[in-house]
NUMIKE-805186 format. One line per 8 residues: number of its first residue (from 1); their letters; for each residue y negated, x, z of N, C-alpha, C, O. Coordinates in pm, 1 decimal, always signed. Example, Ala and Ser with C-alpha at 12.3 -4.5 7.8 and 13.67 -1.06 7.14 Angstrom:
BEGIN
1	AS	+569.0,+1319.0,+780.0,+450.0,+1230.0,+780.0,+330.0,+1320.0,+780.0,+331.9,+1423.6,+846.5 | +225.0,+1285.0,+708.0,+106.0,+1367.0,+714.0,-3.0,+1290.0,+787.0,-113.8,+1340.9,+803.9 .
***
This chain:
BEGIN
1	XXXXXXXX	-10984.0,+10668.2,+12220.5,-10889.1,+10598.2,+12136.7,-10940.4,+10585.9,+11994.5,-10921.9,+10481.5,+11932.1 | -11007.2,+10694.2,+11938.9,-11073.4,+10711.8,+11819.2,-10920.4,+10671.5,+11718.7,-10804.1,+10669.7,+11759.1 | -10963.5,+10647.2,+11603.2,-10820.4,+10646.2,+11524.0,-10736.9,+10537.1,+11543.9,-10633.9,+10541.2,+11476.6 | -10747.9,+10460.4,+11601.6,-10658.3,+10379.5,+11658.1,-10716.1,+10177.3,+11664.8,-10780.1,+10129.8,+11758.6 | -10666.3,+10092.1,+11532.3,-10635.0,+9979.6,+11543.1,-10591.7,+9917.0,+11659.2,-10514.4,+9974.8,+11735.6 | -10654.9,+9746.6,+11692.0,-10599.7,+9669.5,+11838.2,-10569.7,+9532.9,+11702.5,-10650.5,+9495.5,+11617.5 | -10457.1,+9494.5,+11720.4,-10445.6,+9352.7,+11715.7,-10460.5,+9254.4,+11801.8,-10375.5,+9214.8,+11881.5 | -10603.7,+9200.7,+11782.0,-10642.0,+9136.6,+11859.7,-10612.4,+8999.6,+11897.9,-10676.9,+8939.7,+11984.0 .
9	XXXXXXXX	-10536.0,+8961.1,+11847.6,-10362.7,+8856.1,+11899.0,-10324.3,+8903.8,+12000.2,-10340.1,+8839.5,+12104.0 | -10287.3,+8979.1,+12001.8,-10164.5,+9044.5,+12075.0,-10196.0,+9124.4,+12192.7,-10136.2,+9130.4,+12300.2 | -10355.8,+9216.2,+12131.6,-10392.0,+9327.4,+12266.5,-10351.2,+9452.9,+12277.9,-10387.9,+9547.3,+12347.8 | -10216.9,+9429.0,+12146.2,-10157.0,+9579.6,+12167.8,-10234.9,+9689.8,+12051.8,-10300.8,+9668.7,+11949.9 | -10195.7,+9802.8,+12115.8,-10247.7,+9916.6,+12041.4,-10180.8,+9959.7,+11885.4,-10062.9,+9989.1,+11905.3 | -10207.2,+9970.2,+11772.7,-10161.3,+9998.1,+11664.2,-10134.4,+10115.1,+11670.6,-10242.7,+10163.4,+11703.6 | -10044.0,+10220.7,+11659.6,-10060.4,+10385.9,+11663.6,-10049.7,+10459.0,+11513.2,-9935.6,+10469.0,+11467.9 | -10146.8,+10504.5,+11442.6,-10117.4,+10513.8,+11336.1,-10052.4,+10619.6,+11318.6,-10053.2,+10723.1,+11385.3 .
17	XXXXXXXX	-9969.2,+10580.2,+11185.5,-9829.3,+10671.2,+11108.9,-9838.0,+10774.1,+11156.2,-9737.0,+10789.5,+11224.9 | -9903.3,+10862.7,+11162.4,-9870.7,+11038.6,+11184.2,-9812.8,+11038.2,+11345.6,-9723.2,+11116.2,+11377.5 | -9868.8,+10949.0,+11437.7,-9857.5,+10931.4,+11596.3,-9677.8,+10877.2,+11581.8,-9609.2,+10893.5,+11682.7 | -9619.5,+10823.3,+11472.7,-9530.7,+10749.2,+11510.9,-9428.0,+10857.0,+11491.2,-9457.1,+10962.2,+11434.2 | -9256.9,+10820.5,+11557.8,-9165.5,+10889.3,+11500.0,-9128.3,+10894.9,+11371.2,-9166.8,+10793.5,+11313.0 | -9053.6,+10990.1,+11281.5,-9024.4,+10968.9,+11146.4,-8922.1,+10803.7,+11104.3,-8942.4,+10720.6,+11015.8 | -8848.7,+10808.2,+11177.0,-8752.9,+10754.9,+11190.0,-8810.2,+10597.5,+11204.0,-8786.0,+10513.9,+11117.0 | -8881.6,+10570.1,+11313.0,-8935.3,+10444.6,+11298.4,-9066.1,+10428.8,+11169.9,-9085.5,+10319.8,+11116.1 .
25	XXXXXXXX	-9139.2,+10539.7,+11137.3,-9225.5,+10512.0,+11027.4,-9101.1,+10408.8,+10881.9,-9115.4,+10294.6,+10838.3 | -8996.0,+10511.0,+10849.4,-8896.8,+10468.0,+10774.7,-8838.4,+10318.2,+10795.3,-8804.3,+10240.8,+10705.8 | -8834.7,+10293.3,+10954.3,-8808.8,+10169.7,+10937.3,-8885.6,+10062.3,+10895.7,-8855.3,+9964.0,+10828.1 | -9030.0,+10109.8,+10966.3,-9089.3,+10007.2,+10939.0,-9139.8,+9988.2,+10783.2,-9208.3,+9889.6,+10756.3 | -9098.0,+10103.8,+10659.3,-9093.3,+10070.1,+10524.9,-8981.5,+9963.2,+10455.8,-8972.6,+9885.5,+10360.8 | -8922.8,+10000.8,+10540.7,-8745.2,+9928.4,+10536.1,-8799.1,+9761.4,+10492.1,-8787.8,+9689.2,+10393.1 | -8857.5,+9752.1,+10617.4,-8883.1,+9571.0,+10657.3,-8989.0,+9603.7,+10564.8,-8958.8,+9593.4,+10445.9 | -9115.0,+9643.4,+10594.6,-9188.4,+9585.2,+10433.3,-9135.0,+9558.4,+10311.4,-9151.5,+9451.2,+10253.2 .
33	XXXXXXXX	-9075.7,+9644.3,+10272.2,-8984.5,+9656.5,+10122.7,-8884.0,+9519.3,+10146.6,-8889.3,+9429.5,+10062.6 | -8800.8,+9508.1,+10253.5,-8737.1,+9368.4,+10256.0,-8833.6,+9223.6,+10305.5,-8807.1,+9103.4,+10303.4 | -8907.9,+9271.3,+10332.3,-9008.7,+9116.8,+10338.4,-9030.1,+9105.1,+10246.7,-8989.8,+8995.4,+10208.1 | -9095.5,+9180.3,+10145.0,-9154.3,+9180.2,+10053.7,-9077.5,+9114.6,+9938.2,-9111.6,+9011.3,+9880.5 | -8956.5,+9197.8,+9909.7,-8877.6,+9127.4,+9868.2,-8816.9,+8975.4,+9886.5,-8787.7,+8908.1,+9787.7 | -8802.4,+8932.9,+10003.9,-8775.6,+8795.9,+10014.0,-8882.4,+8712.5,+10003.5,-8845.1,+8598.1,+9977.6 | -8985.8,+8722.4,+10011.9,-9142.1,+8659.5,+9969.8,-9134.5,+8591.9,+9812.0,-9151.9,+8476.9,+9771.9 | -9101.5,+8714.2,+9745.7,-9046.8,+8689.1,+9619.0,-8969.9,+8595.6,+9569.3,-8997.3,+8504.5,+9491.2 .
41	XXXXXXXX	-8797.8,+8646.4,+9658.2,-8744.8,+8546.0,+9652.0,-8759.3,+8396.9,+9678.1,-8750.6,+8305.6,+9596.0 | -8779.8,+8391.3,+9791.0,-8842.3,+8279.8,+9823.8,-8932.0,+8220.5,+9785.3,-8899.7,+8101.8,+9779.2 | -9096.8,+8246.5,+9734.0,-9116.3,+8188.4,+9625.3,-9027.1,+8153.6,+9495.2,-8989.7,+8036.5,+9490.2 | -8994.4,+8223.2,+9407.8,-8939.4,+8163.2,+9319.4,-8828.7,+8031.5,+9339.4,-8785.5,+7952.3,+9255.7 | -8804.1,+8043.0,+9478.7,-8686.9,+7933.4,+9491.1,-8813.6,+7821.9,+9536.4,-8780.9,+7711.5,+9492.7 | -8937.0,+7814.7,+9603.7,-8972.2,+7719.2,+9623.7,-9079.6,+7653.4,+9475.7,-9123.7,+7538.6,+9470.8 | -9099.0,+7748.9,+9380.9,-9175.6,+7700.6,+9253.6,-9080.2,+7654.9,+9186.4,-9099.2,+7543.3,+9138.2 | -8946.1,+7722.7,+9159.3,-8880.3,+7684.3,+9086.9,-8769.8,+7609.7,+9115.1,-8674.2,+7614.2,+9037.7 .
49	XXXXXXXX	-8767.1,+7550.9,+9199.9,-8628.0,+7472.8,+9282.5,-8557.0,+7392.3,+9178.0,-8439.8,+7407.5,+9143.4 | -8635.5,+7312.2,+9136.0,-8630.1,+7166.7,+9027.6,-8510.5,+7289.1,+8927.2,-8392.7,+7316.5,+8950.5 | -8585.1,+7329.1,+8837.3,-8496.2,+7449.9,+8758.3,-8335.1,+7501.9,+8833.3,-8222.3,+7488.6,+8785.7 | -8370.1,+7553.4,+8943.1,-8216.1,+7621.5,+9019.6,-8139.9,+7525.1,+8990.2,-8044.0,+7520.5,+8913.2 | -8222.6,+7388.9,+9104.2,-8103.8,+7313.2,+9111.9,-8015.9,+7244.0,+9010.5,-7901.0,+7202.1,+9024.4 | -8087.0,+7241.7,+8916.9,-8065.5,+7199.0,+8785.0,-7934.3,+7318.5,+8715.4,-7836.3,+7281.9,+8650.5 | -7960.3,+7428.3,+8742.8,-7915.9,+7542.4,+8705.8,-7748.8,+7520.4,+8736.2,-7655.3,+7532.9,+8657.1 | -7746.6,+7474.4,+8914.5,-7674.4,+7535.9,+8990.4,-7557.6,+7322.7,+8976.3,-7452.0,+7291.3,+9031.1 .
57	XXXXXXXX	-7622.3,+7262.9,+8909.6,-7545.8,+7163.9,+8847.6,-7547.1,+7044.2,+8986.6,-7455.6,+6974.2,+9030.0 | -7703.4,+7058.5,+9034.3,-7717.1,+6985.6,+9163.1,-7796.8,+6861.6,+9103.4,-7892.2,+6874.1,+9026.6 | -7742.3,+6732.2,+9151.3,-7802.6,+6593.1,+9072.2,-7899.9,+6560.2,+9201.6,-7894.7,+6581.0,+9322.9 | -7998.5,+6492.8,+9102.2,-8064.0,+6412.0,+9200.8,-8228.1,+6484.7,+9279.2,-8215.8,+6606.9,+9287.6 | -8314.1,+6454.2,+9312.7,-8420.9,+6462.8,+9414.2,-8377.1,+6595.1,+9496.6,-8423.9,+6708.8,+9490.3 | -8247.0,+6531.1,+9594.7,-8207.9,+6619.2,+9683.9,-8164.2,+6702.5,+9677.2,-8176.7,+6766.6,+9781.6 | -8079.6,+6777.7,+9563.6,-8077.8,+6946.4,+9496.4,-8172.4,+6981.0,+9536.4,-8173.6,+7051.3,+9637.4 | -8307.7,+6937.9,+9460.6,-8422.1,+7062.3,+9426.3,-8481.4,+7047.8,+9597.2,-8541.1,+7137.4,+9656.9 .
65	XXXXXXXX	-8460.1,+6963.8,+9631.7,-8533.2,+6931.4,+9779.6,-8454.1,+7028.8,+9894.2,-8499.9,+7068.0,+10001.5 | -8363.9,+7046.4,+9854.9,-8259.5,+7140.8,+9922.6,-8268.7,+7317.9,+9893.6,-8242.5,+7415.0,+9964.6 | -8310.7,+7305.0,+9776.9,-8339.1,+7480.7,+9721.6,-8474.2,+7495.2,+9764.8,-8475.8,+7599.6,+9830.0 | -8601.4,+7439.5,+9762.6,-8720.0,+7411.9,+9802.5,-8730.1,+7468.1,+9984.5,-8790.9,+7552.9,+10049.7 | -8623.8,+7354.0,+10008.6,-8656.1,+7409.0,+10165.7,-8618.1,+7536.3,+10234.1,-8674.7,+7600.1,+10322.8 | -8450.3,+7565.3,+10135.3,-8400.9,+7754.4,+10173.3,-8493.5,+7799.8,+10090.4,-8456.4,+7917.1,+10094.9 | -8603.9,+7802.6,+10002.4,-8708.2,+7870.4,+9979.7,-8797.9,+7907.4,+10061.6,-8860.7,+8013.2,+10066.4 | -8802.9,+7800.4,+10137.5,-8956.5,+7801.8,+10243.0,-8868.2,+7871.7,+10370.6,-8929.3,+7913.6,+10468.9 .
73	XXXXXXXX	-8776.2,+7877.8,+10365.3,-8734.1,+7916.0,+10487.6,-8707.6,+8075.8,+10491.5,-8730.1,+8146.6,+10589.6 | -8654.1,+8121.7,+10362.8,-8677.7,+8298.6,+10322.3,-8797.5,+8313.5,+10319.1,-8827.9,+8430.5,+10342.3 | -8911.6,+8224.9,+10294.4,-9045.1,+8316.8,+10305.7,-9082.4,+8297.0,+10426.6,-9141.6,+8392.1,+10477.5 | -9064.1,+8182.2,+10506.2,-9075.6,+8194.0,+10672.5,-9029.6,+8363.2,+10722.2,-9110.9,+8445.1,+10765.0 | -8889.9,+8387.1,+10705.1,-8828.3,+8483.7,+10766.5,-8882.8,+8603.5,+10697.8,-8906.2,+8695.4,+10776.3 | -8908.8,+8627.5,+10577.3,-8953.4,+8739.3,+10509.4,-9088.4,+8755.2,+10591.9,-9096.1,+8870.5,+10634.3 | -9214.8,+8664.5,+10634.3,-9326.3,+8687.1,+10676.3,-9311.4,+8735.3,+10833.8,-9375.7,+8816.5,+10900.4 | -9209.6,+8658.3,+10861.3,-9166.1,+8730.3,+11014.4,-9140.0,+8865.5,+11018.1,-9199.6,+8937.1,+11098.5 .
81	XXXXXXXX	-9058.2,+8909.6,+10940.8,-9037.2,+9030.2,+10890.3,-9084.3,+9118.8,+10908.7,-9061.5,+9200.8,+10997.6 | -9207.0,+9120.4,+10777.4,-9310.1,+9170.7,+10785.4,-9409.4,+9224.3,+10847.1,-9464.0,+9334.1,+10837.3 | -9439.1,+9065.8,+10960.9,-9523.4,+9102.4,+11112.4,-9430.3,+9167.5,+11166.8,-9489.0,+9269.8,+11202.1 | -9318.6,+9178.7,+11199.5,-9246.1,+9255.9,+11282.0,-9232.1,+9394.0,+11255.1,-9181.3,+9461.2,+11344.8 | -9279.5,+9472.8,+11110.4,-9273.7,+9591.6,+11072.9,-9375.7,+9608.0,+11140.9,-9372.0,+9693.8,+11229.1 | -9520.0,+9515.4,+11115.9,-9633.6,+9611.2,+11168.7,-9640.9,+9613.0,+11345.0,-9723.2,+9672.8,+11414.2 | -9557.7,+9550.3,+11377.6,-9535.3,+9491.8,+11546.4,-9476.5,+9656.5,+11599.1,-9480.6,+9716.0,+11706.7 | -9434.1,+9682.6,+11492.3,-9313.0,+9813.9,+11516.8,-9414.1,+9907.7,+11565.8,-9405.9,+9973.6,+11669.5 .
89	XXXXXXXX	-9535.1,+9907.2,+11459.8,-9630.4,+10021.7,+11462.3,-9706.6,+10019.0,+11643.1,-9727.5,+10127.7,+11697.0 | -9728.8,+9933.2,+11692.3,-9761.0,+9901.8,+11831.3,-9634.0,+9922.4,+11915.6,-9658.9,+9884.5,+12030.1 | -9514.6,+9965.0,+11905.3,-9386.7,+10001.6,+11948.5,-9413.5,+9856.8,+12070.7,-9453.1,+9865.6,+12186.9 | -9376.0,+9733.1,+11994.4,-9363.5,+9634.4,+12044.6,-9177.3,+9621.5,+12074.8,-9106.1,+9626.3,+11974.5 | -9115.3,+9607.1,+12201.5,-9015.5,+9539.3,+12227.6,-8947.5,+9400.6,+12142.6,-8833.0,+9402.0,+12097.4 | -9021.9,+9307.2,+12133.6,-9001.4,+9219.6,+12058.1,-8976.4,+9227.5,+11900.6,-8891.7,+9170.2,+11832.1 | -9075.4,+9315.4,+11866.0,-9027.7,+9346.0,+11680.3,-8925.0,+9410.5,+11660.7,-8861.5,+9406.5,+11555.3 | -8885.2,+9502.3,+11794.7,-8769.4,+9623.6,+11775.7,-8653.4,+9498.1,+11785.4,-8574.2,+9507.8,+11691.7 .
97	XXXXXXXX	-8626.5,+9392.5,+11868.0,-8518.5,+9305.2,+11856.6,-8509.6,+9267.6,+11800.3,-8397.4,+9260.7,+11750.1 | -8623.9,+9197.3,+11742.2,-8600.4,+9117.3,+11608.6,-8587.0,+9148.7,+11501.8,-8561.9,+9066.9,+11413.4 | -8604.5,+9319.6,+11473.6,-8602.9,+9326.2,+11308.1,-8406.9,+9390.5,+11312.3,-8311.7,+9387.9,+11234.3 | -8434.8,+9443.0,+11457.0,-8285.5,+9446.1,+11451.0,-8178.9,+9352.7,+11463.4,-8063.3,+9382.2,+11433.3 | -8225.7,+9200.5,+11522.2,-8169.6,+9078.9,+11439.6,-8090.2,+9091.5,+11304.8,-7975.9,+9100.2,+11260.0 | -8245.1,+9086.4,+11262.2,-8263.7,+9079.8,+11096.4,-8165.8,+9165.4,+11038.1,-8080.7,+9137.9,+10953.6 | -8191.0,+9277.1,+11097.6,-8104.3,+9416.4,+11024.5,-7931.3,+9343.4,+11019.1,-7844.4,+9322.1,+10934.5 | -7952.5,+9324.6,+11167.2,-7737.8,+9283.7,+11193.7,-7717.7,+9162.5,+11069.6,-7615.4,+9162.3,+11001.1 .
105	XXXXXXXX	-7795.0,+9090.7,+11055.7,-7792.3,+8949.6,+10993.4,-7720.1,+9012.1,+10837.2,-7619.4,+9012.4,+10766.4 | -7862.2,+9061.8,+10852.1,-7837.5,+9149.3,+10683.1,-7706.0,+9209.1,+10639.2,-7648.4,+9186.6,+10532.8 | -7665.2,+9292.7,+10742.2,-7515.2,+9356.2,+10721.1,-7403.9,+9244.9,+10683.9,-7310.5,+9263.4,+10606.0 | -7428.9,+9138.1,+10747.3,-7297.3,+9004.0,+10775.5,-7304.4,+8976.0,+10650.4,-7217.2,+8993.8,+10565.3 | -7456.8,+8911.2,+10632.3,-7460.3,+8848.9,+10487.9,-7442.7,+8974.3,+10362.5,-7400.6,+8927.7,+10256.7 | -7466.7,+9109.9,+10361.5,-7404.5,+9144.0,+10258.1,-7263.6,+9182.2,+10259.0,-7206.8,+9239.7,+10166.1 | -7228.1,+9158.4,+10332.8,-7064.3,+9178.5,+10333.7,-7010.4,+9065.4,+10255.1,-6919.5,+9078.8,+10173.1 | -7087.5,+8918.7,+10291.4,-7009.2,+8831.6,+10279.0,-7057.8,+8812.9,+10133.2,-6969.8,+8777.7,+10054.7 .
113	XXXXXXXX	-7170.1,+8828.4,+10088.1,-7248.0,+8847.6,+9939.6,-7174.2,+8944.0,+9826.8,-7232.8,+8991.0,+9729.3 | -7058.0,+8960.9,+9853.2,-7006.1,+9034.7,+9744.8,-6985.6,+9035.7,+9602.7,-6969.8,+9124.2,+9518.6 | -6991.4,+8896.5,+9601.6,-7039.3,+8858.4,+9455.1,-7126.3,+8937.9,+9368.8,-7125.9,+8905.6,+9250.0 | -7206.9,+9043.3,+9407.5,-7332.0,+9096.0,+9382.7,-7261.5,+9218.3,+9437.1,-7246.9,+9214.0,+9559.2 | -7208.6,+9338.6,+9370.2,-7208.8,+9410.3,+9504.9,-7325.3,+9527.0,+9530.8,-7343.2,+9597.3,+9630.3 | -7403.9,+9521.3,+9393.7,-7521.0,+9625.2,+9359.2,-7591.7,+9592.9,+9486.4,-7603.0,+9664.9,+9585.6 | -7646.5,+9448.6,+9463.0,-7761.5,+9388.8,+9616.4,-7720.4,+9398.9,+9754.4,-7793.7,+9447.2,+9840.6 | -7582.7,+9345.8,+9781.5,-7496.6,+9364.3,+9860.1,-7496.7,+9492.5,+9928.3,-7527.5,+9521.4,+10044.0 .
121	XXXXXXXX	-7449.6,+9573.2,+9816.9,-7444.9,+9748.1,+9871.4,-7564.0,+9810.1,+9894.3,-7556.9,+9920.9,+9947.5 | -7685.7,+9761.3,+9864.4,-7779.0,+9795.1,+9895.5,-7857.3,+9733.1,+10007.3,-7929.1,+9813.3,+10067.0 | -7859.8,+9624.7,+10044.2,-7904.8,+9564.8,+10159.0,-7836.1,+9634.1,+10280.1,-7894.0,+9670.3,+10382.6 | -7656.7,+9651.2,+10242.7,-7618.9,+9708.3,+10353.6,-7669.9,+9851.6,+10422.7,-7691.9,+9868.6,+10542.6 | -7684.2,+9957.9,+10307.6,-7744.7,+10072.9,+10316.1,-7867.8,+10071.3,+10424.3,-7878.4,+10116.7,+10538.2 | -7973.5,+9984.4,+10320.6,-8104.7,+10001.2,+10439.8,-8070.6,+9922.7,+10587.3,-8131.3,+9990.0,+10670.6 | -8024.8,+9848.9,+10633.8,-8003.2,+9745.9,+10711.2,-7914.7,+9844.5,+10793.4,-7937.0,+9836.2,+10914.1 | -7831.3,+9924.5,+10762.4,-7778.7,+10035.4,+10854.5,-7899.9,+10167.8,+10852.0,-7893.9,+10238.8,+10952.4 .
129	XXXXXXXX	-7959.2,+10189.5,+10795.1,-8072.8,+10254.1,+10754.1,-8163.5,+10227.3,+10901.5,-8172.1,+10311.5,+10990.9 | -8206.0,+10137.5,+10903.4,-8304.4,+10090.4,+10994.3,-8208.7,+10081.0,+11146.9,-8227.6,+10153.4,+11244.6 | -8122.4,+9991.4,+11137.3,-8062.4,+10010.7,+11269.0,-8053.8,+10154.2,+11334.3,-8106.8,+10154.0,+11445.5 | -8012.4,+10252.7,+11304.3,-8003.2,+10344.5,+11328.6,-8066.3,+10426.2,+11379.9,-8040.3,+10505.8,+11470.2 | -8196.0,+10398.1,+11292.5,-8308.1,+10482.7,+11365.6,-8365.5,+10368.3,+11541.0,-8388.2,+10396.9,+11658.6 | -8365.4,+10226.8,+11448.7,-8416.7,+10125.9,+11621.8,-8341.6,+10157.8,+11754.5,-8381.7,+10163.3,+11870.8 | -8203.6,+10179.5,+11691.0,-8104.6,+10172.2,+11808.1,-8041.4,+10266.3,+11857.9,-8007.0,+10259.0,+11975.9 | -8006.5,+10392.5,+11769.9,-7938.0,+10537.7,+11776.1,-8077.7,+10639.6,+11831.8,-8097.7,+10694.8,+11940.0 .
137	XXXXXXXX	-8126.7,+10636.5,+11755.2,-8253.5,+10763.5,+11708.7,-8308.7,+10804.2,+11876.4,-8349.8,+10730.3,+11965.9 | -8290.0,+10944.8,+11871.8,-8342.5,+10978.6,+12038.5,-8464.2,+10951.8,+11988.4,-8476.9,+10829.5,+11993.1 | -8560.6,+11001.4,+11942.9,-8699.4,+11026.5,+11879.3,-8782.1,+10889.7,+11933.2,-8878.2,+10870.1,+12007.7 | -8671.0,+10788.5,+11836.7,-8742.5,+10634.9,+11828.7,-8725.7,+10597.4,+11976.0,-8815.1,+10567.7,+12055.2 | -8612.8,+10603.4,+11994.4,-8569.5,+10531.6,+12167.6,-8671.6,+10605.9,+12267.4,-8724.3,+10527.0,+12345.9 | -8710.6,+10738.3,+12281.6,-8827.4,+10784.1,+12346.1,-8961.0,+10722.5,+12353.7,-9023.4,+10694.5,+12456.1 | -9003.3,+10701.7,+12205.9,-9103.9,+10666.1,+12220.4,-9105.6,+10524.1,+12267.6,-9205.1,+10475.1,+12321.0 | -9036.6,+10483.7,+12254.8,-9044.4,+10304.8,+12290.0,-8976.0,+10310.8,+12478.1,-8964.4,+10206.3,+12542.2 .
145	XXXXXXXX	-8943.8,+10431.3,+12530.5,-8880.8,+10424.5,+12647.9,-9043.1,+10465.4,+12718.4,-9073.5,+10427.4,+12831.5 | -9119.4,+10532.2,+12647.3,-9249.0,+10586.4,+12684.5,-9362.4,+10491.8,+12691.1,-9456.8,+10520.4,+12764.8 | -9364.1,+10379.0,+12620.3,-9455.5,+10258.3,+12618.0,-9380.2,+10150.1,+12733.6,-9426.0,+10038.0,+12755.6 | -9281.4,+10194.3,+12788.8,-9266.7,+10115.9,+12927.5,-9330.9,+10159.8,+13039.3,-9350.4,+10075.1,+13126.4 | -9380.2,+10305.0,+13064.5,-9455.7,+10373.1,+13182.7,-9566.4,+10379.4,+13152.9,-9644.4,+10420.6,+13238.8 | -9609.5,+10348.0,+13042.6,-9738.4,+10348.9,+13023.2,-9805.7,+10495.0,+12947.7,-9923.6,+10515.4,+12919.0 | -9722.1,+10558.9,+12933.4,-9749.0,+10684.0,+12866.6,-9754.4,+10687.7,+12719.9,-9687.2,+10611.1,+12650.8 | -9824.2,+10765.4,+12677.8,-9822.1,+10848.9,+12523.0,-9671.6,+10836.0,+12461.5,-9579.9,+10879.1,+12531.4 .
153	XXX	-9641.9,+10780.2,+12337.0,-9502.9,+10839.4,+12346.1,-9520.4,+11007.2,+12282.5,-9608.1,+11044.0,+12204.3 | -9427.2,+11079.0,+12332.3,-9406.8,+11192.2,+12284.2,-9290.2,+11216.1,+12045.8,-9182.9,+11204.6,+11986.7 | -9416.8,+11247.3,+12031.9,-9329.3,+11270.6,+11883.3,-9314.7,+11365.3,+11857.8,-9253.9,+11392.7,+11754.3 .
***
């Protein structure tokens, strides 16, 4: 098992990039690039709350106390995220549901985010981007059908 990372949390095997399918390598850029991004976001909403709320014409303590906490709560989910890209790389069951959660979530909310439709149209893109390969992709579905018997997946 030369080559090969253990997260030692977890127990599971890391398989690095070249071992993985194309399709899931892509996804799991998907979720970095969107964790990453909401990290961002989410900081700035939890440094700068006082400011938003102020911005957004919210009186009082409880504005900024209110932007503060959907701050902390996008960087909660962005860090989940994240672990769940590299969860991917161990063709973990659990990251494959959850980022495809994330993914469906994503589609709803940019539909309903139209206000924006640049961000909007682009969240939707990758977020069908990624589903596709978790849930369609023979390639991806093999290899993750192959870490149930205990085998190699085949790429």
């Amino acid at each position: 098992m030369a080559g090969r990372g253990t997260n030692r949390r977890l127990g599971a095997p890391v398989l690095p990039a070249s071992e993985l399918p194309s399709g899931l390598r892509t996804t799991r850029v998907i979720a970095y690039v969107q964790g990453g991004l909401g990290v961002l976001n989410g900081g700035l909403l939890v440094f700068g709350g006082a400011a938003f709320a102020t911005a957004l014409n919210l009186k009082g303590s409880g504005g900024a106390a209110l932007i503060i906490t959907i701050g902390v709560i996008v960087v909660l989910v962005s860090v989940l995220l994240i672990w769940g890209g590299v969860q991917l790389g161990a063709l973990s069951r659990r990251a494959r549901i959850g980022v495809l959660a994330y993914e469906y979530a994503s589609i709803v909310l940019g539909v309903l985010s139209l206000s924006d439709p640049l961000q909007a149209g682009i969240r939707v893109i990758l977020a069908g981007i990624a589903i596709y390969y978790l849930q369609f992709d023979a390639e991806t579905k093999a290899a993750f059908a192959a870490t149930g018997t205990g085998a190699r997946p085949a790429v």
